[in-house]
Backbone as CSV, one residue per row, in Angstrom:
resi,resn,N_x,N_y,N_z,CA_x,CA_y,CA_z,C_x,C_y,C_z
1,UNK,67.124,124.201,53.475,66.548,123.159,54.294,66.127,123.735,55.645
2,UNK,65.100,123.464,56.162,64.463,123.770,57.450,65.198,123.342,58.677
3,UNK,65.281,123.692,59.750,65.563,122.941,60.537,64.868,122.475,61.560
4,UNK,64.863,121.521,62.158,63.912,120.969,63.135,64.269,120.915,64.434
5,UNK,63.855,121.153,65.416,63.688,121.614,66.858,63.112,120.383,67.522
6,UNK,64.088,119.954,68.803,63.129,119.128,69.495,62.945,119.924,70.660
7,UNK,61.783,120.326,71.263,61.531,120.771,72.547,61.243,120.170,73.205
8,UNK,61.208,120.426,74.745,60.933,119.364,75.760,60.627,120.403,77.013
9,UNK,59.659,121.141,76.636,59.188,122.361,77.740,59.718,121.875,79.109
10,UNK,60.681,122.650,79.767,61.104,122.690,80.698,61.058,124.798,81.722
11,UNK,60.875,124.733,82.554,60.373,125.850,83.972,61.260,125.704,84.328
12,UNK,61.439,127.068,85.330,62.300,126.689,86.683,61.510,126.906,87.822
13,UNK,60.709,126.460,88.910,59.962,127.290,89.597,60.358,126.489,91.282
14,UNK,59.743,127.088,92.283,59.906,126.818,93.791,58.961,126.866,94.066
15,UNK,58.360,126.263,95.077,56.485,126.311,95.954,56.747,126.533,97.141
16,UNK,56.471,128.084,97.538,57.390,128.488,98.874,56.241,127.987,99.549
17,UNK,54.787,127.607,99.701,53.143,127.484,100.264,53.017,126.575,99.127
18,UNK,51.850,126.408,99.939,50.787,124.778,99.148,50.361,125.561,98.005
19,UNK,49.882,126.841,97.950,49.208,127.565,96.972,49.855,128.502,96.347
20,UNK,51.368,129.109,96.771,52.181,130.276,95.387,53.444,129.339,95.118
21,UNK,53.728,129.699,94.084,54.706,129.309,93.093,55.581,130.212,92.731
22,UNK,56.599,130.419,92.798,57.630,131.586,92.129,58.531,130.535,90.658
23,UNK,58.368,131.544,89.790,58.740,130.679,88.270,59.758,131.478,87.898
24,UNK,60.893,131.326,87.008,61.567,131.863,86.442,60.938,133.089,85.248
25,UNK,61.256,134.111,84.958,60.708,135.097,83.943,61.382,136.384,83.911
26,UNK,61.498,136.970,83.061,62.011,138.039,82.580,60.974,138.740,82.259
27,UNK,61.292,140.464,82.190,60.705,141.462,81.654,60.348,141.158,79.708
28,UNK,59.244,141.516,79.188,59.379,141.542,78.336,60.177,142.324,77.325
29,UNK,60.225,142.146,75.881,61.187,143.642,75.068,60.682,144.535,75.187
30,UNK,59.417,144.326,74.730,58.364,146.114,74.491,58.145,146.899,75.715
31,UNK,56.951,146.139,76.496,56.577,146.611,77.076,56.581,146.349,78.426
32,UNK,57.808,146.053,78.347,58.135,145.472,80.336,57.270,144.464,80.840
33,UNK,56.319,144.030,80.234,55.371,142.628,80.812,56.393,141.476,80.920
34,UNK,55.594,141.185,81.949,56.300,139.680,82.305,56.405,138.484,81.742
35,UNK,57.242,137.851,81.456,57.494,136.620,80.444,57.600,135.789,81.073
36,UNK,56.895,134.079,80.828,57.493,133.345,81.507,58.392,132.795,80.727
37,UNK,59.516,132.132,81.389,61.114,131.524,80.798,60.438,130.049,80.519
38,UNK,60.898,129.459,79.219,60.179,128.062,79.086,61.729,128.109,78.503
39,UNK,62.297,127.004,79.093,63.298,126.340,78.428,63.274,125.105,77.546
40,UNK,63.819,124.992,76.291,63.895,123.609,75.409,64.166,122.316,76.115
41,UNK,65.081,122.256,77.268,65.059,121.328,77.579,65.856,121.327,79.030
42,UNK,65.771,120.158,79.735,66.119,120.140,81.095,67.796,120.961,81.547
43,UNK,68.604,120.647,80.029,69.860,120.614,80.050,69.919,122.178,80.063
44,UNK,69.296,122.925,79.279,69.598,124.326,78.910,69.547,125.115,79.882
45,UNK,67.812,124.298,81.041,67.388,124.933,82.119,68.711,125.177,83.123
46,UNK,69.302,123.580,83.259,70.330,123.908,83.866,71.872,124.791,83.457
47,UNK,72.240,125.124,82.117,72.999,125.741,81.607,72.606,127.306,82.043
48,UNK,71.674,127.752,82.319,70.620,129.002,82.276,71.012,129.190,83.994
49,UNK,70.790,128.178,85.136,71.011,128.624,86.162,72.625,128.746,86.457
50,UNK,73.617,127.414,85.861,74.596,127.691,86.082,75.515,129.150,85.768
51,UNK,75.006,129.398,84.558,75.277,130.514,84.031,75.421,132.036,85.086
52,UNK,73.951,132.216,85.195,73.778,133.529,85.737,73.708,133.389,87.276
53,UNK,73.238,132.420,87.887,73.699,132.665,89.227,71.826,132.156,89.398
54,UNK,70.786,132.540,89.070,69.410,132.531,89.376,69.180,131.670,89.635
55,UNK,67.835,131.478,90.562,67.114,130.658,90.714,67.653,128.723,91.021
56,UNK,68.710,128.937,91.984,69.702,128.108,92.773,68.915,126.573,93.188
57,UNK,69.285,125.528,93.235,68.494,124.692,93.880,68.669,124.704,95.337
58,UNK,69.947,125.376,96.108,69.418,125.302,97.327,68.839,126.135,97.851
59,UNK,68.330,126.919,96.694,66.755,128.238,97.615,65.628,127.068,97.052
60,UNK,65.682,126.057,97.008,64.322,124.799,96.444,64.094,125.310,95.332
61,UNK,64.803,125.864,94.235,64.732,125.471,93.113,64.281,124.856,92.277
62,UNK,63.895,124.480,90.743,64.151,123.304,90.306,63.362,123.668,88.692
63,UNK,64.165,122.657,88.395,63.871,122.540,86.377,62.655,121.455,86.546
64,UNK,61.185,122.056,86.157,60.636,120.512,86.054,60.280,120.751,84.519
65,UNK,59.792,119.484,83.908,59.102,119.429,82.973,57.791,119.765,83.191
66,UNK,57.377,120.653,81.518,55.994,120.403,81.482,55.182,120.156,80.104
67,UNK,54.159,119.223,80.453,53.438,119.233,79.244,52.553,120.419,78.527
68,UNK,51.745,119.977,77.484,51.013,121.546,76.780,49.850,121.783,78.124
69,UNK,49.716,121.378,78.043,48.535,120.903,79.316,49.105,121.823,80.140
70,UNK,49.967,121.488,80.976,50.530,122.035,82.322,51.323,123.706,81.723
71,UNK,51.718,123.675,81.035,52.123,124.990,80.211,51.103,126.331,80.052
72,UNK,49.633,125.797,79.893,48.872,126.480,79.180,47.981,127.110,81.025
73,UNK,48.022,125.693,81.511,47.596,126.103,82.831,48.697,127.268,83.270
74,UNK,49.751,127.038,83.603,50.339,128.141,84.173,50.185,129.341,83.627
75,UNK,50.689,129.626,82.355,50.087,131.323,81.994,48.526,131.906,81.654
76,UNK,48.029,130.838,82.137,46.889,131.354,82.318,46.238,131.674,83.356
77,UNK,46.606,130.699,84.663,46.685,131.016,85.805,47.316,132.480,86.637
78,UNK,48.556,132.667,85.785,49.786,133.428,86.269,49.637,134.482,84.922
79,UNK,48.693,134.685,84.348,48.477,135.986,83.396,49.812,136.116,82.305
80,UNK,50.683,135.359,82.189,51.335,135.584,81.314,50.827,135.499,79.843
81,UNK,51.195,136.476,78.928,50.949,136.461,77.605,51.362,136.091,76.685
82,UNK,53.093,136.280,77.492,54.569,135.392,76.390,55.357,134.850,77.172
83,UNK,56.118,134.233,76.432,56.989,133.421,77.179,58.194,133.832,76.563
84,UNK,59.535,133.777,76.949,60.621,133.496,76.990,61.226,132.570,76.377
85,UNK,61.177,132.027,75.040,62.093,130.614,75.264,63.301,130.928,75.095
86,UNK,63.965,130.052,75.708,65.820,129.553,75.445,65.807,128.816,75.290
87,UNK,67.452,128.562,74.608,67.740,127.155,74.091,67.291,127.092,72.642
88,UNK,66.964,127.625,72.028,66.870,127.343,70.212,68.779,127.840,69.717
89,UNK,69.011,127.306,69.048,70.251,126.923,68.477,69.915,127.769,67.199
90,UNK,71.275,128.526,66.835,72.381,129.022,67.119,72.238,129.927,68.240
91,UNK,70.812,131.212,68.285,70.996,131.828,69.172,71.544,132.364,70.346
92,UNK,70.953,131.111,70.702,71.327,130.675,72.148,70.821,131.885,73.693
93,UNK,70.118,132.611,73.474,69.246,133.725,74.161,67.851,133.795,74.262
94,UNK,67.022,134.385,74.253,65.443,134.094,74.350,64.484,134.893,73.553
95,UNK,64.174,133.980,73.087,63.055,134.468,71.939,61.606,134.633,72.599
96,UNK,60.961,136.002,72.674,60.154,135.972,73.016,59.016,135.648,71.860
97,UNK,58.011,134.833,72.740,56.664,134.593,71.798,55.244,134.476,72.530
98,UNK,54.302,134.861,71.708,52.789,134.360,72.049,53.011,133.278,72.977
99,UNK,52.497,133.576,74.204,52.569,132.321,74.431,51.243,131.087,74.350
100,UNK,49.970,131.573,74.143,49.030,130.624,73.877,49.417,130.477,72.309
101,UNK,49.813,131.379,71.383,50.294,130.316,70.072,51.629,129.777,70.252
102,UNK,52.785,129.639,71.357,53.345,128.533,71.197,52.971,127.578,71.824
103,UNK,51.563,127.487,72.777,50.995,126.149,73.119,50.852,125.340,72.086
104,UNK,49.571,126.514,70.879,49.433,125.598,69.709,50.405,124.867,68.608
105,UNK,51.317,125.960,68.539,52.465,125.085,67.940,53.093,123.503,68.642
106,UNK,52.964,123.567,70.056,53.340,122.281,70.332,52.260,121.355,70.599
107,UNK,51.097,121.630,70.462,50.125,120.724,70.467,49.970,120.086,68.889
108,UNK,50.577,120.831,67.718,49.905,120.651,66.675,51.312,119.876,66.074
109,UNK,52.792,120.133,66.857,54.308,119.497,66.648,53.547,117.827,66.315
110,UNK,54.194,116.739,65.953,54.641,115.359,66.001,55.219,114.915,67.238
111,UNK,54.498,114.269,67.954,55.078,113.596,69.084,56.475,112.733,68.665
112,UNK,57.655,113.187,69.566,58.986,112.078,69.490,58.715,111.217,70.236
113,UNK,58.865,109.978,69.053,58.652,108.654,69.809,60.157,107.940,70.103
114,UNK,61.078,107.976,71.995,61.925,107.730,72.015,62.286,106.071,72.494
C-alpha cells in the first residue's frame, strides 16, 4: 500500500530590508549548491529550529507558509534548483529534490479540503 503525504509547504525566512530575504537552506549532497529547506509543515518547521538552534525567532525569524505560486517564485528568484524537504515520515531528515518538479508534483497533488 502507498502511502500518502499531506504537505503544507512551509520556509523559514527573515526580511532584514524591504528588498533581501535570508531563507533557511543547506548545502546540497553532490555538489555543494544551495538548497532551499521547504518544510511539510508549520510544526516540523518549528521542530527543525527547536532542534538545532537555527534560524531563532528573536533574530525575526519565522515559519511562513507558502503556496506553489509563492514557492516557485522564490527559487526562481533566489536561483535555487532543489530544495531540501523535511518532515516526510519515517525519515525524518531531508530529502533533496528538483525543485521546479516538486512544484509540479504539488500543483498536480489533490487539494485537502479541511
Amino acid at each position: 500500500m502507498q502511502e500518502t503525504y499531506i504537505i503544507r509547504p512551509h520556509v523559514i525566512e527573515r526580511w532584514v530590508i524591504a528588498d533581501k530575504v535570508e531563507m533557511a537552506a543547506l548545502p546540497g549532497p553532490e555538489d555543494g549548491e544551495t538548497s532551499l529547506v521547504v518544510f511539510t509543515d508549520e510544526e516540523k518547521a518549528e521542530d527543525f529550529r527547536a532542534k538545532f538552534g537555527k534560524y531563532p525567532s528573536h533574530e525575526g525569524f519565522e515559519a511562513v507558509a507558502v503556496d506553489v505560486a509563492g514557492l516557485r517564485n522564490m527559487i526562481r528568484t533566489w536561483g535555487f534548483r532543489t530544495i531540501a524537504l523535511c518532515g516526510l515520515e519515517p525519515a525524518g531528515g531531508a530529502d533533496c529534490l528538483d525543485a521546479e518538479a516538486f512544484c509540479e508534483m504539488l500543483e498536480e497533488a489533490e487539494p485537502i479540503v479541511e
